[in-house]
PyMOL commands that place a pseudoatom at each C-alpha (Angstrom):
pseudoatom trace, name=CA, resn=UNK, resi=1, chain=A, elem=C, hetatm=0, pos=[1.640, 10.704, -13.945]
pseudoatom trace, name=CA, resn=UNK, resi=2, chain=A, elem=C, hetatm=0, pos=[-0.755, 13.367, -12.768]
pseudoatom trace, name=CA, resn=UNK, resi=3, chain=A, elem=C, hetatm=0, pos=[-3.531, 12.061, -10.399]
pseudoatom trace, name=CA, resn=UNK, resi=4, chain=A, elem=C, hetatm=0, pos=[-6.349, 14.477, -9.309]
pseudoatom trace, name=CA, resn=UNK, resi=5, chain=A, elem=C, hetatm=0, pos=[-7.640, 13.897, -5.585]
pseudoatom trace, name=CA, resn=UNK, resi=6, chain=A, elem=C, hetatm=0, pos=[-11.543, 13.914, -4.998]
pseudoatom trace, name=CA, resn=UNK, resi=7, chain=A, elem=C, hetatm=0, pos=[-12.559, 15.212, -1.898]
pseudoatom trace, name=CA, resn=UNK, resi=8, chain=A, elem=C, hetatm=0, pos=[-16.211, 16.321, -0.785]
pseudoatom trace, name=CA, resn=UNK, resi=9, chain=A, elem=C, hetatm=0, pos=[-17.539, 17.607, 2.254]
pseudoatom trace, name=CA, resn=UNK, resi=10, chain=A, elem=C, hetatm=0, pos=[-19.963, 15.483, 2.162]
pseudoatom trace, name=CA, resn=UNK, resi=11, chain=A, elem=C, hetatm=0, pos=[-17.860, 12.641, 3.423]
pseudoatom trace, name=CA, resn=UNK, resi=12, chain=A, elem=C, hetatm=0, pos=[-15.567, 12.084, 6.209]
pseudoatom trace, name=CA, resn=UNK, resi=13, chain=A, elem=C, hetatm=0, pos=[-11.910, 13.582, 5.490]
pseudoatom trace, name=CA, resn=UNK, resi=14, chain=A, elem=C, hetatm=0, pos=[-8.932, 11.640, 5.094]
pseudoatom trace, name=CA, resn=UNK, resi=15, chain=A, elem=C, hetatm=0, pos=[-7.516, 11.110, 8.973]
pseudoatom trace, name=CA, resn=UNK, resi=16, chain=A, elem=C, hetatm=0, pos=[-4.171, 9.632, 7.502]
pseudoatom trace, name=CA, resn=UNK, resi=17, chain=A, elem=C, hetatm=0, pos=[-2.129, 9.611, 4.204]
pseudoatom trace, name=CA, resn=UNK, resi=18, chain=A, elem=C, hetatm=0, pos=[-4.633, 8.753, 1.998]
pseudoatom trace, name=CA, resn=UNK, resi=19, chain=A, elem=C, hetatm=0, pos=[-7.703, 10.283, -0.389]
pseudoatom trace, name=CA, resn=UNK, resi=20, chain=A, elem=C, hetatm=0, pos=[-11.204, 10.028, -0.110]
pseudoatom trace, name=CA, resn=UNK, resi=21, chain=A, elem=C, hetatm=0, pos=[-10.722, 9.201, -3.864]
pseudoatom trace, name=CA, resn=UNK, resi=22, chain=A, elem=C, hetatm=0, pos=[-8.009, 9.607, -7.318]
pseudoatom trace, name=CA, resn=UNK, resi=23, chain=A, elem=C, hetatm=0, pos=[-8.761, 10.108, -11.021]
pseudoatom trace, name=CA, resn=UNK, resi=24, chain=A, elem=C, hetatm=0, pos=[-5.864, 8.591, -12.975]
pseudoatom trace, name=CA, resn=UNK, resi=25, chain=A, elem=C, hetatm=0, pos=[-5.402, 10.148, -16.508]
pseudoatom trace, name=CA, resn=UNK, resi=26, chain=A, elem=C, hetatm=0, pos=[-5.819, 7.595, -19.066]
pseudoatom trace, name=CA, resn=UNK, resi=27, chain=A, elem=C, hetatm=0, pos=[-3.165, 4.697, -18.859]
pseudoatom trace, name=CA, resn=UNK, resi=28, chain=A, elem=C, hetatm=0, pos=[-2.617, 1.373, -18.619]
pseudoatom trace, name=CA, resn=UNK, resi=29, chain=A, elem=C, hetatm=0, pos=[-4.120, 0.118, -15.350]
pseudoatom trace, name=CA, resn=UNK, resi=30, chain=A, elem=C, hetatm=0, pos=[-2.052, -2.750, -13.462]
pseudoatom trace, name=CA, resn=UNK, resi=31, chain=A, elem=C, hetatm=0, pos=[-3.450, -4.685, -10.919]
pseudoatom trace, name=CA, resn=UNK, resi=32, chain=A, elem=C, hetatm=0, pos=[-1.124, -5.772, -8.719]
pseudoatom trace, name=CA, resn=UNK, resi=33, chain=A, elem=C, hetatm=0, pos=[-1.225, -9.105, -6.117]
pseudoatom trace, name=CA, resn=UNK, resi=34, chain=A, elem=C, hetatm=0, pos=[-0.739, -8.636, -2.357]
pseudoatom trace, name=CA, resn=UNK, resi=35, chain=A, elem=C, hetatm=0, pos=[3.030, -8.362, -0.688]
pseudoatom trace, name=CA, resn=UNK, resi=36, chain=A, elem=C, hetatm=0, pos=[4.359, -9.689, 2.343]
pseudoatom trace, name=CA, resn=UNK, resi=37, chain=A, elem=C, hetatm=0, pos=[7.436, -9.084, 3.895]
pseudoatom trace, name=CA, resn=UNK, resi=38, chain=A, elem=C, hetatm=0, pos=[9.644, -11.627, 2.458]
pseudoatom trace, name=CA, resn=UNK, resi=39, chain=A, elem=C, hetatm=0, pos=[13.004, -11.455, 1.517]
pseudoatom trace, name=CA, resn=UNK, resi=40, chain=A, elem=C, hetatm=0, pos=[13.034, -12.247, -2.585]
pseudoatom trace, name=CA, resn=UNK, resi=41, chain=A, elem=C, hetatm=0, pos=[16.600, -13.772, -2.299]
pseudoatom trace, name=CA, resn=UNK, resi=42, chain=A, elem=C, hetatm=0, pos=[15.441, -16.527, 0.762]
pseudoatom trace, name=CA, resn=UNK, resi=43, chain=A, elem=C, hetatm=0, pos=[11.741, -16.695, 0.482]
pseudoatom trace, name=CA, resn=UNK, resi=44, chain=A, elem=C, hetatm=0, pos=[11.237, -16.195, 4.175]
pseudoatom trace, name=CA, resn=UNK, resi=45, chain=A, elem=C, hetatm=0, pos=[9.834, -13.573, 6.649]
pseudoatom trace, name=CA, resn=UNK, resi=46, chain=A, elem=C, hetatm=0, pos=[11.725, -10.860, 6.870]
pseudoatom trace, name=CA, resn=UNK, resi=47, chain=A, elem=C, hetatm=0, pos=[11.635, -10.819, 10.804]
pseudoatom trace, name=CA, resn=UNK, resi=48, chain=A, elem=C, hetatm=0, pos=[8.800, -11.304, 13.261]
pseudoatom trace, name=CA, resn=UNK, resi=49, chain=A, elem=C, hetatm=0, pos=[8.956, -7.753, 13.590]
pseudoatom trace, name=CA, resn=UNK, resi=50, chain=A, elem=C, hetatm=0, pos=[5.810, -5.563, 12.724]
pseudoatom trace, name=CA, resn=UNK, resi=51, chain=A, elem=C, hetatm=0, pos=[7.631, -2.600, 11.227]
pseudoatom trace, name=CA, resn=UNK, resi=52, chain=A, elem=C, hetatm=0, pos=[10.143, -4.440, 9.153]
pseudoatom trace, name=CA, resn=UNK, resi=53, chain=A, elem=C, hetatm=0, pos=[7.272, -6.441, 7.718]
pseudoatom trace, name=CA, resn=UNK, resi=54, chain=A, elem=C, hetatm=0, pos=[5.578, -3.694, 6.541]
pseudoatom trace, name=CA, resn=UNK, resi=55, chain=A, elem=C, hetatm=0, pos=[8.843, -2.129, 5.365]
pseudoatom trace, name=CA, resn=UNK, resi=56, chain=A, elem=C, hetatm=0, pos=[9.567, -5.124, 3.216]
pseudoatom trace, name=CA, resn=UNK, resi=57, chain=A, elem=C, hetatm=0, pos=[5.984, -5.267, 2.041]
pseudoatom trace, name=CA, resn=UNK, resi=58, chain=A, elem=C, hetatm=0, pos=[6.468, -2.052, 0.498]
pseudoatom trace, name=CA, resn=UNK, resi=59, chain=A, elem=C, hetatm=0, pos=[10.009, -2.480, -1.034]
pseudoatom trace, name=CA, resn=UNK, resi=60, chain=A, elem=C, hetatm=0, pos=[8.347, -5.990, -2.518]
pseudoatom trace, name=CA, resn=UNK, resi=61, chain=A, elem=C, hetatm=0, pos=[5.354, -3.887, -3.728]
pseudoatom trace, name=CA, resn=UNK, resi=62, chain=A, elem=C, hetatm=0, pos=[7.602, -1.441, -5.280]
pseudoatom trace, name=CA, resn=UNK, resi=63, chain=A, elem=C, hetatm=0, pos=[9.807, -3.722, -7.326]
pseudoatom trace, name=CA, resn=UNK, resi=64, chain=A, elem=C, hetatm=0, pos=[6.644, -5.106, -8.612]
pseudoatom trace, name=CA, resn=UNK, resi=65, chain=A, elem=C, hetatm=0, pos=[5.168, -1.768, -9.448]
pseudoatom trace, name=CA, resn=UNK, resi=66, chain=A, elem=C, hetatm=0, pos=[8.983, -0.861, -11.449]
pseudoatom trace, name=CA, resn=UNK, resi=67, chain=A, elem=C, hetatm=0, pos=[8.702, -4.061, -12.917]
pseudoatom trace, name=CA, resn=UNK, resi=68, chain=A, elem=C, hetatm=0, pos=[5.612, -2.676, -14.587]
pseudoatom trace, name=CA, resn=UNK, resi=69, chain=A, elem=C, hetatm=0, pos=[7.323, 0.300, -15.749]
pseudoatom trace, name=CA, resn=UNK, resi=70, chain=A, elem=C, hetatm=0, pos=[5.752, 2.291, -13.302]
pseudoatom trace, name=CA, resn=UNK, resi=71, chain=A, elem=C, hetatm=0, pos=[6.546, 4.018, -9.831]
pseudoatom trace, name=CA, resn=UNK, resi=72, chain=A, elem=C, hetatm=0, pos=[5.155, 4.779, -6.662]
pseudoatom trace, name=CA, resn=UNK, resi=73, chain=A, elem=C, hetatm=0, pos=[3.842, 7.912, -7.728]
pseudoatom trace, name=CA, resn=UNK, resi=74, chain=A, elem=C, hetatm=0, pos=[1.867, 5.175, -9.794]
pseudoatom trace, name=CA, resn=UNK, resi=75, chain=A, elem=C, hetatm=0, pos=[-0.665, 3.835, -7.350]
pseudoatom trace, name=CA, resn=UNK, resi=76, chain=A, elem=C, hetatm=0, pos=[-4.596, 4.894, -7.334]
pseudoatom trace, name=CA, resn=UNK, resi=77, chain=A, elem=C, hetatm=0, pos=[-5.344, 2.364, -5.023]
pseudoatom trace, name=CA, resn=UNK, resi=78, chain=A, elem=C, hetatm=0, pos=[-3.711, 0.525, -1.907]
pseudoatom trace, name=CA, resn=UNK, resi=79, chain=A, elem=C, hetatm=0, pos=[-5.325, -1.781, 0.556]
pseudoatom trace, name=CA, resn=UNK, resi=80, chain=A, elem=C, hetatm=0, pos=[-4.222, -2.467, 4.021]
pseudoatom trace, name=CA, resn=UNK, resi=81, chain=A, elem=C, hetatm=0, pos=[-4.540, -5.949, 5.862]
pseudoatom trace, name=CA, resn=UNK, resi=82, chain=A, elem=C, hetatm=0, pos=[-3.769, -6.164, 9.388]
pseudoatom trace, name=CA, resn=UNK, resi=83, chain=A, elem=C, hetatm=0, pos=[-3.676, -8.941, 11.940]
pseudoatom trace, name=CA, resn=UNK, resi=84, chain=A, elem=C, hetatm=0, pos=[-3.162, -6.532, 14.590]
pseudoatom trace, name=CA, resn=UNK, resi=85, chain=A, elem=C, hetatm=0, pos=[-5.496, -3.403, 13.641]
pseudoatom trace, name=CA, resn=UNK, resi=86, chain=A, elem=C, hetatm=0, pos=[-3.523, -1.957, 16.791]
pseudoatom trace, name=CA, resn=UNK, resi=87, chain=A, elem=C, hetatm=0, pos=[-0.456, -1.656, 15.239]
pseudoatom trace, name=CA, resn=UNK, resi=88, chain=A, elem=C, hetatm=0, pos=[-1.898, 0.465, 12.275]
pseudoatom trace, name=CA, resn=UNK, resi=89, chain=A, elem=C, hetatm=0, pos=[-0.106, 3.978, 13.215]
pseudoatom trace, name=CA, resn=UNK, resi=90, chain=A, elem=C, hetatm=0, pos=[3.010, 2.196, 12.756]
pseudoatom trace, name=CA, resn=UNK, resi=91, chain=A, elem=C, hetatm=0, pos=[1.456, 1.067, 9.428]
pseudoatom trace, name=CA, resn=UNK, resi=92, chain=A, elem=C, hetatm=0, pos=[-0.188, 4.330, 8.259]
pseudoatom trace, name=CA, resn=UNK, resi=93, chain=A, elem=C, hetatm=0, pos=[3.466, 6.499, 9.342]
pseudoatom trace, name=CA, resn=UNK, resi=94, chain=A, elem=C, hetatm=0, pos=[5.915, 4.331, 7.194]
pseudoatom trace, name=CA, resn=UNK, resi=95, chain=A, elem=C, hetatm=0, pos=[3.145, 5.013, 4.319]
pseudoatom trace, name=CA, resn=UNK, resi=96, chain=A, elem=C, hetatm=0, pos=[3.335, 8.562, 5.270]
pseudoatom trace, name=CA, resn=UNK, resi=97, chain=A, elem=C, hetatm=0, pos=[6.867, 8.449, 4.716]
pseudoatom trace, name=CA, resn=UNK, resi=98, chain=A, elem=C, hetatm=0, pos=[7.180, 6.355, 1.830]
pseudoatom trace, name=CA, resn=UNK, resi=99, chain=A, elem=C, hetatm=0, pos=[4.726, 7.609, -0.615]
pseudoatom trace, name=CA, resn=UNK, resi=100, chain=A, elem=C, hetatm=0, pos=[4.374, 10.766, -2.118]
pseudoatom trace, name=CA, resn=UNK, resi=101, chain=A, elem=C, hetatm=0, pos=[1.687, 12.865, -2.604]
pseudoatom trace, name=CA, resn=UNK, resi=102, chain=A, elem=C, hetatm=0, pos=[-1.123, 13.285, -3.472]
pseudoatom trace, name=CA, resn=UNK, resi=103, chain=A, elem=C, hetatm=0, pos=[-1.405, 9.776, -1.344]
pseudoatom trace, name=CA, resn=UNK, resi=104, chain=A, elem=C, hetatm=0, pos=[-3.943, 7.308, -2.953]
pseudoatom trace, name=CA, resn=UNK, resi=105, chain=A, elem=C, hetatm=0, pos=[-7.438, 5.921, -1.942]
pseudoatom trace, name=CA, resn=UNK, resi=106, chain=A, elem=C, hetatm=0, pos=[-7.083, 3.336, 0.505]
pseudoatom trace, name=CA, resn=UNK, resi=107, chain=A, elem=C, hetatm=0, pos=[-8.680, 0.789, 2.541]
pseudoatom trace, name=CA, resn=UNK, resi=108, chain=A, elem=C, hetatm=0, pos=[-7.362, -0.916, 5.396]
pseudoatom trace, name=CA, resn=UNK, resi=109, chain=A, elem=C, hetatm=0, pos=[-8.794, -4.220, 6.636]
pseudoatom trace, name=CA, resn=UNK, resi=110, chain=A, elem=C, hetatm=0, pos=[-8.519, -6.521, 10.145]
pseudoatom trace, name=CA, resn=UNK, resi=111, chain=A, elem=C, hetatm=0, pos=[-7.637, -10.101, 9.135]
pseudoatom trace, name=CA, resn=UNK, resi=112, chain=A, elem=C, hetatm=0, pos=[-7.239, -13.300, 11.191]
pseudoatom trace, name=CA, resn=UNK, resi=113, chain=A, elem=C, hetatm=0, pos=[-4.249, -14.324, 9.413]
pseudoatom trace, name=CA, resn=UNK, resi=114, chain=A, elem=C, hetatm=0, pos=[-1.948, -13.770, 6.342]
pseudoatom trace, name=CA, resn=UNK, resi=115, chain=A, elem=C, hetatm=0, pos=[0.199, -16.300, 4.463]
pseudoatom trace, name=CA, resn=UNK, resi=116, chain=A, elem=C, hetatm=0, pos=[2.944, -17.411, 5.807]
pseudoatom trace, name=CA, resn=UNK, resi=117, chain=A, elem=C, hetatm=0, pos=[2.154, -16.271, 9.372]
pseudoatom trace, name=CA, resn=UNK, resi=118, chain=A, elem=C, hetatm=0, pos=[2.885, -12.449, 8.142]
pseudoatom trace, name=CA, resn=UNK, resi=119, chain=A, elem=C, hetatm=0, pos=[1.407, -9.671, 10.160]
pseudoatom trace, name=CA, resn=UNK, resi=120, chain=A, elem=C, hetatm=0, pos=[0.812, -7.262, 7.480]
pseudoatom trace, name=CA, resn=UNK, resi=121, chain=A, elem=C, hetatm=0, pos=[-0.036, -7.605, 3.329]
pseudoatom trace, name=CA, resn=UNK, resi=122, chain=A, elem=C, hetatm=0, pos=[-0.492, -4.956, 0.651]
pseudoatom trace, name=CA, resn=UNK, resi=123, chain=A, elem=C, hetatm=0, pos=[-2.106, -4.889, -2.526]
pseudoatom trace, name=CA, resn=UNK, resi=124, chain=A, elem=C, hetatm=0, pos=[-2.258, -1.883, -5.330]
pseudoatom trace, name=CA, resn=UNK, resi=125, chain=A, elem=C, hetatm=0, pos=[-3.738, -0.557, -8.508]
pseudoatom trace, name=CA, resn=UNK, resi=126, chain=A, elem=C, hetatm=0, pos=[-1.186, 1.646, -10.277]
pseudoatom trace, name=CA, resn=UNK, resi=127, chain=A, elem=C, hetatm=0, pos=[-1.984, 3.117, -13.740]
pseudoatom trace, name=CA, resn=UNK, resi=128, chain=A, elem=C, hetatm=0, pos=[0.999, 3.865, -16.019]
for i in range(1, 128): cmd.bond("trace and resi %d" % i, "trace and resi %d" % (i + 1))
show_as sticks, trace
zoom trace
């Protein structure tokens, strides 16, 4: 899929991997539910650790988004939530290294809690 990135001076710039805005060619647009970080064969937590939460989040959003016949190249549109808004570097540098560019629009939001007692949960749009 090509994705074009919007980006005006007009607003702040991006200050992680992520765009001020995408324009998806014409597709099928999937909308997919938030991910956790638990393990599909157990149903539980991956660990109580931050890192592998988000980790697991991602490789749980992923087989959702290849379930949809698309890939991660796929997503327009990812939003962070965050118990701890202190751990988002940790957050933000796994994404870094996990999805390629051009990286989508993205929001990131401070929650009280999560399902599950999970520290982390991601949601997408992908268009395919």
């Amino acid at each position: 899929m090509s994705k074009s990135v919007i980006h005006t001076n007009a607003a702040p710039a991006a200050v992680g991997p992520y765009s001020q805005a995408i324009v998806a060619p014409a597709g099928r647009t999937v909308y997919l539910s938030g991910q956790i970080g638990l393990v599909p064969a157990t149903g539980n937590m991956v660990s109580e650790n931050f890192e592998a939460q988000v980790r697991q989040s991602f490789a749980n959003m992923q087989a959702v988004i290849e379930a949809a016949g698309g890939r991660l190249d796929s997503i327009v549109k990812l939003t962070l939530f965050l118990t701890d808004l202190g751990q988002f570097a940790i957050a933000n540098g796994i994404m870094a290294e996990l999805l390629p560019e051009p990286f989508p629009a993205r929001s990131t939001v401070g929650v009280a809690s999560l399902p599950k007692g999970a520290q982390f949960e991601i949601e997408a749009i992908i268009v395919v």
